[in-house]
Backbone as a ProteinNet text record, in pm:
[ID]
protein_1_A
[PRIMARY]
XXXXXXXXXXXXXXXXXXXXXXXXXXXXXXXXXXXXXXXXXXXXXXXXXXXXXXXXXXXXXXXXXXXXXXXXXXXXXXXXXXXXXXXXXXXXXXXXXXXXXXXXXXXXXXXXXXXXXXXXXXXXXXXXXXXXXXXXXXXXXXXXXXXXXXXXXXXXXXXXXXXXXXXXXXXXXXXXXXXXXXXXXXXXXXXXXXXXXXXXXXXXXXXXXXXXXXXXXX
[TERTIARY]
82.8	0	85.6	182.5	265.3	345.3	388.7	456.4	351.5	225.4	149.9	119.2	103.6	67	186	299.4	410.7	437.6	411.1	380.1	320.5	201.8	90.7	126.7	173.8	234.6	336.9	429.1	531.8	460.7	385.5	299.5	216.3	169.1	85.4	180.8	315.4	412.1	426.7	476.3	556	461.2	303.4	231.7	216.3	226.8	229.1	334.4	439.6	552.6	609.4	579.2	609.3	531.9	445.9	326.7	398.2	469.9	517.7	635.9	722.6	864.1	962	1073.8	1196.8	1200.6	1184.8	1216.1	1386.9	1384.6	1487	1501	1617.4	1643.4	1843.7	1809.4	1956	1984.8	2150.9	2097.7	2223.3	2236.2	2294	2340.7	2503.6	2540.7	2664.1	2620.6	2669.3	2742.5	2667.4	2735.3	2643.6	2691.1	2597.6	2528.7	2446.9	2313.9	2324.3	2449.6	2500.5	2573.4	2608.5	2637.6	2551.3	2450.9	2379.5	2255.5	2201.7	2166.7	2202.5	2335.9	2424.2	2427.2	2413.6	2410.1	2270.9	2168.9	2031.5	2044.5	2104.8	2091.3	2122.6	2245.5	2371.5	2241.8	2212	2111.9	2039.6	1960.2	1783.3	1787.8	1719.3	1650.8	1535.3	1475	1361.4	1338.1	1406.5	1427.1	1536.9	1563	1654.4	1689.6	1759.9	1749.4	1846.7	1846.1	1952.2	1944.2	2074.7	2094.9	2234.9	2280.6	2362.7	2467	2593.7	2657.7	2672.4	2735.2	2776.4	2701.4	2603.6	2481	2408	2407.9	2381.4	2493.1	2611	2725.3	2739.1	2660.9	2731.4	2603.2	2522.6	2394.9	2433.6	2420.6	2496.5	2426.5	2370.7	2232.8	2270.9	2209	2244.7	2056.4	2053	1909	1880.3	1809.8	1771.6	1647.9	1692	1513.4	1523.6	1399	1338.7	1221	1254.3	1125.6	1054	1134.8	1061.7	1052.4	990.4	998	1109	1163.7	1264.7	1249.8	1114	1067.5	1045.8	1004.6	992.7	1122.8	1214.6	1310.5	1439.7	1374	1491.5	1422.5	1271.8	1203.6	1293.2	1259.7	1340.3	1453.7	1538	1700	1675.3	1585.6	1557.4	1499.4	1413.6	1381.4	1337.3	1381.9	1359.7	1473	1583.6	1664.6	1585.8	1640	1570	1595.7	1516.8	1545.8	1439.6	1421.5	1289.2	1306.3	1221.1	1198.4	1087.1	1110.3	990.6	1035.7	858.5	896.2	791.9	819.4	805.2	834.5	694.7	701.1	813.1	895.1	1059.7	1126.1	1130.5	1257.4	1247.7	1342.1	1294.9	1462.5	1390.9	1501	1502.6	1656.2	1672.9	1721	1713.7	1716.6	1716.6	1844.7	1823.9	1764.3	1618	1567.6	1628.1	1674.6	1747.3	1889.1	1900.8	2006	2148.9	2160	2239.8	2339.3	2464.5	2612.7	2701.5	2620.4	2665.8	2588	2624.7	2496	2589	2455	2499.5	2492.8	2602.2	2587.8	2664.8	2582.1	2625.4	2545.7	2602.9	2585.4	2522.8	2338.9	2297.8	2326.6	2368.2	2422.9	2326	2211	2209.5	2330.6	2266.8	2351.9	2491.5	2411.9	2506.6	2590.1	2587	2677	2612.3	2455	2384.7	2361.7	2362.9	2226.3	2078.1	2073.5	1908.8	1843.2	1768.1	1721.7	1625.6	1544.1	1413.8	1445.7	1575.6	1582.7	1565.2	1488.6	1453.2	1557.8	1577.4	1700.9	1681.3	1660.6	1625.2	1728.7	1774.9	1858.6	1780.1	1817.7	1752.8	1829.4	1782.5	1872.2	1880.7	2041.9	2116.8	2031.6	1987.4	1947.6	1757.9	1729.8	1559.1	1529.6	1603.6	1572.4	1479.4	1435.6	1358.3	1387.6	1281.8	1330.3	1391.6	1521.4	1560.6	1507.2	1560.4	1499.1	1521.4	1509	1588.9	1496.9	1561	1559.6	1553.3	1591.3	1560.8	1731.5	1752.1	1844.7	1788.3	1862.2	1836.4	1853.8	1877.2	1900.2	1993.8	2085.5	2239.2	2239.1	2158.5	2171.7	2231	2300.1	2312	2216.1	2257.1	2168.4	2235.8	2190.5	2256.8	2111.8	2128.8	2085.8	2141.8	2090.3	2099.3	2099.4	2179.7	2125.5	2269.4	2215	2363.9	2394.8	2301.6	2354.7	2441.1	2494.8	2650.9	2597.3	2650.7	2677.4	2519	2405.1	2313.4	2313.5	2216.4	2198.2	2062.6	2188.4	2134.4	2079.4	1919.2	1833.2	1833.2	1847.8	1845.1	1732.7	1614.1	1499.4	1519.9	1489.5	1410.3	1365.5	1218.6	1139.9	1191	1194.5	1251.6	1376.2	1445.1	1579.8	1568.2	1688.2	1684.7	1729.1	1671.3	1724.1	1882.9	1948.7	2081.6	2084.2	2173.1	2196.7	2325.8	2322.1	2475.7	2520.4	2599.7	2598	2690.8	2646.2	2769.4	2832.7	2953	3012.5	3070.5	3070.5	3090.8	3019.1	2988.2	2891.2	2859.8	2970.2	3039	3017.3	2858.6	2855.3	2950.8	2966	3025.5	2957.8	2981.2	2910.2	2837.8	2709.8	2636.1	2567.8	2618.9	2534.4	2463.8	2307.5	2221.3	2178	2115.8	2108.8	1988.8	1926.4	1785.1	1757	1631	1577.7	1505	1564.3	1519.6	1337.1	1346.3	1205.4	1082.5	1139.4	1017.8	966.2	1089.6	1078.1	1011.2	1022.8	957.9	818.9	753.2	623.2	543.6	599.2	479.1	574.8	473.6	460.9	527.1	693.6	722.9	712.2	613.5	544.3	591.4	665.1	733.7	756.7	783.7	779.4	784.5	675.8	669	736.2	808.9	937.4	850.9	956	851.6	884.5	966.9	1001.5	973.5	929.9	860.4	867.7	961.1	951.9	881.5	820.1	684.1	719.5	635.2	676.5	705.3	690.5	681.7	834.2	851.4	970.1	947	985.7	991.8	853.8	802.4	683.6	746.5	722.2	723.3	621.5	594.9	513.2	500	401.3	430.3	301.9	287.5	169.4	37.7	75	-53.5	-123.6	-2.7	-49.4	89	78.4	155.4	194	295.8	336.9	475.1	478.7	580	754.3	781.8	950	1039.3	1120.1	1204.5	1362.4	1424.3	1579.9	1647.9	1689.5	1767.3	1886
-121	0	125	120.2	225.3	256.9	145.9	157.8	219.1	125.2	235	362.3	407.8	571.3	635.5	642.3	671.8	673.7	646.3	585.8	694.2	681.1	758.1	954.9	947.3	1115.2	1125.1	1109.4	1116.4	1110.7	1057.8	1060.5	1167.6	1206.5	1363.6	1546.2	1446.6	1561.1	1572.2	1475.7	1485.7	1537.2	1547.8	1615	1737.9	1833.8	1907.9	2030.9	1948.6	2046.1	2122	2082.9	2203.4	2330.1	2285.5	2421	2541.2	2490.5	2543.2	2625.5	2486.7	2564.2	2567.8	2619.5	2675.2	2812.3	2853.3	2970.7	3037.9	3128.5	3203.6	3301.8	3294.6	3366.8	3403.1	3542.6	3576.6	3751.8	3759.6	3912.5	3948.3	4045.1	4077.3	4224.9	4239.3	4341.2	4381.8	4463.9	4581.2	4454.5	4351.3	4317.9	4295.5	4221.7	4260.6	4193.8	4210.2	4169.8	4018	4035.4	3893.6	3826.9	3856	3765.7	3720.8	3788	3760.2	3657.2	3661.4	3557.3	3457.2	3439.7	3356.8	3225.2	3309.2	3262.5	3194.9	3244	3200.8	3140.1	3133.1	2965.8	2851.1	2875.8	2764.9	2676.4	2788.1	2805.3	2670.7	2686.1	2651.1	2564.2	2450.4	2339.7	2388.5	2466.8	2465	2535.4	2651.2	2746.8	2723.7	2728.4	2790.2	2918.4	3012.3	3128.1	3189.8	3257.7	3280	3481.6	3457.8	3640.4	3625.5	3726.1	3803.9	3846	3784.1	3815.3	3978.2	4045.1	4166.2	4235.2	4236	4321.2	4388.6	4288.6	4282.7	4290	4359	4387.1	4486.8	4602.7	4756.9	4791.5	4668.8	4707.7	4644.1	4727.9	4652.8	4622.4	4555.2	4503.5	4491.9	4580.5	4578.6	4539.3	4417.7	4422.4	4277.6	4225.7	4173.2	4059.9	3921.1	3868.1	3767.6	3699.8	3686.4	3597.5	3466.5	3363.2	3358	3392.7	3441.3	3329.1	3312.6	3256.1	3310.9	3252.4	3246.5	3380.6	3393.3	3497.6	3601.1	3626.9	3705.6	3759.7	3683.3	3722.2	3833.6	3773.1	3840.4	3975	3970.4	4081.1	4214.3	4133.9	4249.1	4261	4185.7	4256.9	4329.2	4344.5	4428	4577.4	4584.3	4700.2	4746.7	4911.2	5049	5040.5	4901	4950.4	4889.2	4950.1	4916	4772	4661.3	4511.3	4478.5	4350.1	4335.5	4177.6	4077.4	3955.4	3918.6	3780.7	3693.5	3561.5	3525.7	3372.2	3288.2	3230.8	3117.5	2962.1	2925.6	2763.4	2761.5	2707.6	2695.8	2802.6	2852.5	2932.7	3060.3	3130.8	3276.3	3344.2	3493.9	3555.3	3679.8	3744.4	3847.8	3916.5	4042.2	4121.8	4292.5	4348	4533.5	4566.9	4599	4634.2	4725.2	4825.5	4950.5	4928.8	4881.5	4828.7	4953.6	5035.1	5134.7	5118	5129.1	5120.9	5162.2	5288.4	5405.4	5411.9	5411.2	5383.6	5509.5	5621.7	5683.2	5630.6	5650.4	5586	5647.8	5659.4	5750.4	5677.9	5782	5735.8	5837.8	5834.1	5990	5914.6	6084.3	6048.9	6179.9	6139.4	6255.2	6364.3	6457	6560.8	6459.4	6363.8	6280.6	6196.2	6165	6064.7	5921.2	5928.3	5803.3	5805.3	5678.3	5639.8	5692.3	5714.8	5804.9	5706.6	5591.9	5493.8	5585.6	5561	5595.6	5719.3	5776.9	5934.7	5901	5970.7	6020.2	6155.1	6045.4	6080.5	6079.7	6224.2	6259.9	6295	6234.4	6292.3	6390.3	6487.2	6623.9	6637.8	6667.1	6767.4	6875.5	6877.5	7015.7	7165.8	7134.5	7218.1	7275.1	7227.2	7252.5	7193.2	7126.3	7042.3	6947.6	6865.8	6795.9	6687.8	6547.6	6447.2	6384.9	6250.7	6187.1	6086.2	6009.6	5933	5917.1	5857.4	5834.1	5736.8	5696.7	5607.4	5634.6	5550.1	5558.1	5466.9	5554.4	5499	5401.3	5300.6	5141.5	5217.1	5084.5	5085	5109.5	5135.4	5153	5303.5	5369.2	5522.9	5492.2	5427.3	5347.9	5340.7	5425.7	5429.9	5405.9	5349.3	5308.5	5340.1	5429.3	5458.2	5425.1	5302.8	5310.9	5457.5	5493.2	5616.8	5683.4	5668.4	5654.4	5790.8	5865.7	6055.9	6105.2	6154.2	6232.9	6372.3	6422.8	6542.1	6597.5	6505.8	6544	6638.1	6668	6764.4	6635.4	6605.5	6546.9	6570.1	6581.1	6661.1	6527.5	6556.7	6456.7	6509.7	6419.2	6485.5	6430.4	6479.5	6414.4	6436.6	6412.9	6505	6537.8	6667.1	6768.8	6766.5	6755.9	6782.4	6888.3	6968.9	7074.2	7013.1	7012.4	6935	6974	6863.5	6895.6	6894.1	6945.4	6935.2	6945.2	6860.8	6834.9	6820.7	6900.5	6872.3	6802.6	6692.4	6566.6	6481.2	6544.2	6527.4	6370.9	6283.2	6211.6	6108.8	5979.5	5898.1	5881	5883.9	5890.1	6041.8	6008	6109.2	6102.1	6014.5	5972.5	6026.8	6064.2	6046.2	6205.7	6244.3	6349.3	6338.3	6432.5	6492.7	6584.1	6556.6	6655.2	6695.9	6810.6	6921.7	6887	6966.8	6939.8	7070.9	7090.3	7230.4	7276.2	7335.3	7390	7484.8	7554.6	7579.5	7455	7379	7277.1	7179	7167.7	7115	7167.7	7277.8	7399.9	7385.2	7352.9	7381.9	7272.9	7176.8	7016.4	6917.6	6810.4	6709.7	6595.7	6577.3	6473.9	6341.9	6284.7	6130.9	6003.3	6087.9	5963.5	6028	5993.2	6025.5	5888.7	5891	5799.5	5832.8	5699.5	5692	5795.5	5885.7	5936.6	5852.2	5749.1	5679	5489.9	5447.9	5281.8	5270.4	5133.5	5051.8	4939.7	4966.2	4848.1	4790	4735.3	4608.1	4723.1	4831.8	4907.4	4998.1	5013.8	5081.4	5148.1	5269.8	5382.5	5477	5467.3	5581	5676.7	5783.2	5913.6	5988.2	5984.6	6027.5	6190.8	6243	6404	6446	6544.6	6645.3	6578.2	6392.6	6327.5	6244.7	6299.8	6201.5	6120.7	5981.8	5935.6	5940.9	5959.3	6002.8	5906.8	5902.6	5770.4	5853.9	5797.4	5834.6	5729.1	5746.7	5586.3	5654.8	5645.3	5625.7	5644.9	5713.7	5780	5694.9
0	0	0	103.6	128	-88.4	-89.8	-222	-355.4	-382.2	-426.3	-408.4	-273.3	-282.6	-304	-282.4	-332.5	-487.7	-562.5	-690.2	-722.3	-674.2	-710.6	-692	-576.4	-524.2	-622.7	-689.3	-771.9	-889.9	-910.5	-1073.3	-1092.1	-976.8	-924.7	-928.7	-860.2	-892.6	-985.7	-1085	-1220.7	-1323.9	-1278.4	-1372.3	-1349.6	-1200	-1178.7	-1239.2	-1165.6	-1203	-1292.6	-1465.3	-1542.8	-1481.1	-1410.8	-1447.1	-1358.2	-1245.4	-1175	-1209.6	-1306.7	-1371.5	-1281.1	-1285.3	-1239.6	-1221	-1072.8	-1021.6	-997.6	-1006.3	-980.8	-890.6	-792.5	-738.7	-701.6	-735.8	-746.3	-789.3	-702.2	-732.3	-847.5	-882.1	-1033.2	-992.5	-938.1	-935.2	-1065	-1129.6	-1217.1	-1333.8	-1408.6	-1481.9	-1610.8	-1723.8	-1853.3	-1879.4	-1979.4	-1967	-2030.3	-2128.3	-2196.1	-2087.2	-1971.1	-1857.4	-1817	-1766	-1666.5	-1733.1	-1893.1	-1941.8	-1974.4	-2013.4	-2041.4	-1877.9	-1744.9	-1642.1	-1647.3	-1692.1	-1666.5	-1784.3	-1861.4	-1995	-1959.1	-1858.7	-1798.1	-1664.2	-1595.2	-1464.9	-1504.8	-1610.3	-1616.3	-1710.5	-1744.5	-1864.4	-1865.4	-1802.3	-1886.8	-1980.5	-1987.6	-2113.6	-2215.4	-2341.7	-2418.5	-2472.9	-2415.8	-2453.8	-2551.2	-2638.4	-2789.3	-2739.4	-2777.7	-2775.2	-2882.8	-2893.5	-2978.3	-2841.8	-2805.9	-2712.5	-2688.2	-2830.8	-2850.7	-2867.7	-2878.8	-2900.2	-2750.6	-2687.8	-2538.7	-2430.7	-2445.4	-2353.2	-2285.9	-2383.3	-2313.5	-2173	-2236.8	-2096.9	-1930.4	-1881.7	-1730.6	-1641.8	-1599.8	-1471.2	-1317.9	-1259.9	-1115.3	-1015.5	-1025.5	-1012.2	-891	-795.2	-754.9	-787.6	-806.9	-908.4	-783.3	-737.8	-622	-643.5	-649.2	-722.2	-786.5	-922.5	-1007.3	-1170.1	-1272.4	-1377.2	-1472.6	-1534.3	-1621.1	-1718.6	-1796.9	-1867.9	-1773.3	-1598.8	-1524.2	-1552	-1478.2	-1430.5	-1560.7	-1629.8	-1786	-1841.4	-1786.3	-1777.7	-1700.7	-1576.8	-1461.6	-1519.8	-1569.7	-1623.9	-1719.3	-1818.5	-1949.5	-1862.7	-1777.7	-1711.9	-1858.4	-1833.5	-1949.4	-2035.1	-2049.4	-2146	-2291	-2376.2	-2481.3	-2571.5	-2483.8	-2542.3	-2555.2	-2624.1	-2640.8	-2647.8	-2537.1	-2538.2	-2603	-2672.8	-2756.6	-2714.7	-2597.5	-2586.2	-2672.2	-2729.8	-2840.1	-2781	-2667.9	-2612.9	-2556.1	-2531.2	-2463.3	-2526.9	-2619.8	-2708.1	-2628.8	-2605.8	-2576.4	-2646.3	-2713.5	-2781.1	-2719.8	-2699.9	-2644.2	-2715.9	-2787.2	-2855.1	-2821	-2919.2	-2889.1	-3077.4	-3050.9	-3205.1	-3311.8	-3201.3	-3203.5	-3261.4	-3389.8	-3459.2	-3484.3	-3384.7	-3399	-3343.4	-3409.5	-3401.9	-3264	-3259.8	-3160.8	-3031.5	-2946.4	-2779.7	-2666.3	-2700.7	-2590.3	-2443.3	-2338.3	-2222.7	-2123.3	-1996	-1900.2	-1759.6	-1643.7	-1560.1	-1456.2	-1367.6	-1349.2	-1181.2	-1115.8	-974.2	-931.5	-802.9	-699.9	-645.4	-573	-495.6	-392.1	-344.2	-275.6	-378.7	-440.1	-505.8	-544.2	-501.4	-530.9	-639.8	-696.9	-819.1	-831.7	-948.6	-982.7	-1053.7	-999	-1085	-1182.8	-1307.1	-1370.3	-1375.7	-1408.3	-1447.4	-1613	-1641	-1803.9	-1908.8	-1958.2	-2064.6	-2221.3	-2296	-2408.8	-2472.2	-2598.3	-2724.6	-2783.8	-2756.1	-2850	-3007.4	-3092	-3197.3	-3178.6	-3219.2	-3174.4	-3222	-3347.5	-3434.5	-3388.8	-3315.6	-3294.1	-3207.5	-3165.4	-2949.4	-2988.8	-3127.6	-3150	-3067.6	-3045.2	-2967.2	-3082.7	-3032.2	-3152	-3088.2	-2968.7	-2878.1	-2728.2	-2641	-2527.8	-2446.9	-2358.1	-2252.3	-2110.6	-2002	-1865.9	-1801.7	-1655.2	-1632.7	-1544.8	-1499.4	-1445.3	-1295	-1213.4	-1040	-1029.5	-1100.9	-1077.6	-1141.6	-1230.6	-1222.3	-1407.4	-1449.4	-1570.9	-1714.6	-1792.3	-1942.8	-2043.7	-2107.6	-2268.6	-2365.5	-2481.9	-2557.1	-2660.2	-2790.5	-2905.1	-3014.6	-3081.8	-3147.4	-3294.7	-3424.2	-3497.6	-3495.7	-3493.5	-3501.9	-3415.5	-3440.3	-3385.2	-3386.2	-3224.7	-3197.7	-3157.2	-3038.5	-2991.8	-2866.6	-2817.2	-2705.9	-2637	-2516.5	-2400.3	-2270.6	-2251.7	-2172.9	-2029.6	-1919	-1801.8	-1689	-1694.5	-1616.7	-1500.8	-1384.8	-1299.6	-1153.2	-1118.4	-1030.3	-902.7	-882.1	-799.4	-796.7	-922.2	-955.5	-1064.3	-1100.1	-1213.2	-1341.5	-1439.3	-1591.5	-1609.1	-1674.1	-1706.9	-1836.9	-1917.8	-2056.4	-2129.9	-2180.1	-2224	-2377.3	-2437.3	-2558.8	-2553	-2675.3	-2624.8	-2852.7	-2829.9	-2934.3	-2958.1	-2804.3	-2819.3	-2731.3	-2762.7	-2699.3	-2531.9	-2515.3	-2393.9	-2314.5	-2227.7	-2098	-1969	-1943.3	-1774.9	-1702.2	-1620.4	-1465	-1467.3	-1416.2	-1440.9	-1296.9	-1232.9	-1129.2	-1111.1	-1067.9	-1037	-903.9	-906.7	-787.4	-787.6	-655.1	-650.8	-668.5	-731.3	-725	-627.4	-566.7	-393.9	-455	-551.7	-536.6	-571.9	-664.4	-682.2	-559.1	-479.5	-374	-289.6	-260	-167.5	-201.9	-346.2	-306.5	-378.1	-392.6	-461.7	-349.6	-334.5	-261.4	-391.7	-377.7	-442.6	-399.5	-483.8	-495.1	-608.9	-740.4	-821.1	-945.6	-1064.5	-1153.5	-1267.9	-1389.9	-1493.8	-1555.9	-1609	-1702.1	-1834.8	-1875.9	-1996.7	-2131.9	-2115.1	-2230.9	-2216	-2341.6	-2329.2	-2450.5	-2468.1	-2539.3	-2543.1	-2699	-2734.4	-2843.8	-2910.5	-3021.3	-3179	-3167.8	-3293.4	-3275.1	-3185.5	-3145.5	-3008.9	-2929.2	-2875.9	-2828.8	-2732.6	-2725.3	-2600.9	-2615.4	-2543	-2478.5	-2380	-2308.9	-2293.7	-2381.7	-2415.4	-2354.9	-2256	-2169.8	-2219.5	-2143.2	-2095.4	-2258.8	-2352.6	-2466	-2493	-2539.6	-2601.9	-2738.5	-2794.5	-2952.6	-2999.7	-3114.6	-3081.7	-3186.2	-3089.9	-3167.5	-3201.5	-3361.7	-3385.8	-3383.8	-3318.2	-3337.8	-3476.7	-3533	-3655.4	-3636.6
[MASK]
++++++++++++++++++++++++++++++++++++++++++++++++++++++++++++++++++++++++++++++++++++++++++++++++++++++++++++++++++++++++++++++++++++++++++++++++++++++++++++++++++++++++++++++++++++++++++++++++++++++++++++++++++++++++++

């Protein structure tokens, strides 16, 4: 009897358990995004995951994932940078759509010297402050922007801080510290701020005074 129900509980598990899957948990300080999947390919059987090593390097992940599914978890490492996952039954592909050569990338620091996660970061043109595109920095304060045009004007938002702007001749911001703006502070109740930038399956949307409008990368 004993040997039958045993039998039986293991035949109950073994039907259960895909449904459940392989959780993950693990934390991911400041390394790339082709590591840190490459780790979760090695990690897991239940997924197969395909990326482009070099394509996915200059992005750096400083992030915490916490029992989570395989597709969760590669979620949380993609955040606001601009990648885009497709899972296909077991297959899942990791991808930057944003096929541009050149990736502006910098790093936004508070008054103290901290990380500014979800600071909003716009490539302007030099010539008319048009948007070209931009992105969001990660938990580590960390942005990489796809973008082939040379010689933009780089706008750095973020709430109850004063905008920075940088004309930048070369891809390479480095480290950008912002002030807080003592009057905005003085008189609104800071509560958060929405990324003004999201990537969707068409490219890039921008979040412009409560409408969305969409912008593609030059």
């Amino acid at each position: 009897m004993n040997r039958l129900y045993t039998l039986f509980f293991l035949s109950v598990l073994s039907l259960f358990s895909p449904v459940f899957g392989q959780r993950v948990t693990r934390t991911f300080n400041d390394v790339s995004m082709s590591e840190a999947l490459k780790w979760l390919n090695e990690w897991g059987k239940e997924y197969n995951i395909s990326f482009l090593y070099n394509e996915l390097e200059d992005f750096r992940v400083t992030t915490s994932v916490k029992n989570m599914s395989v597709p969760d978890a590669i979620q949380q490492l993609i955040g606001f940078y601009p990648i885009k996952m497709t899972v296909q039954g077991k297959e899942i592909a990791v991808e930057c759509p944003q096929k541009a050569s050149t990736r502006y990338k910098g790093t936004v620091l508070d008054e103290t010297g901290q990380p500014l996660p979800y600071a909003n970061v716009a490539l302007l043109s030099p010539r008319d402050s048009s948007l070209i595109t931009g992105g969001v920095t990660n938990e580590s304060g960390l942005f990489v922007i796809p973008c082939n045009q040379s010689g933009v004007l780089a706008r750095i938002t973020y709430v109850g801080y004063r905008p920075v702007y940088r004309h930048c001749k070369t891809p390479h911001l480095g480290t950008i510290k912002m002030q807080p703006d003592q009057y905005a502070l003085g008189s609104v109740t800071v509560k958060g701020e929405r990324p003004q930038y999201q990537m969707t399956t068409g490219g890039m949307t921008a979040n412009v005074a409560g409408t969305m409008s969409r912008a593609t990368a030059k």
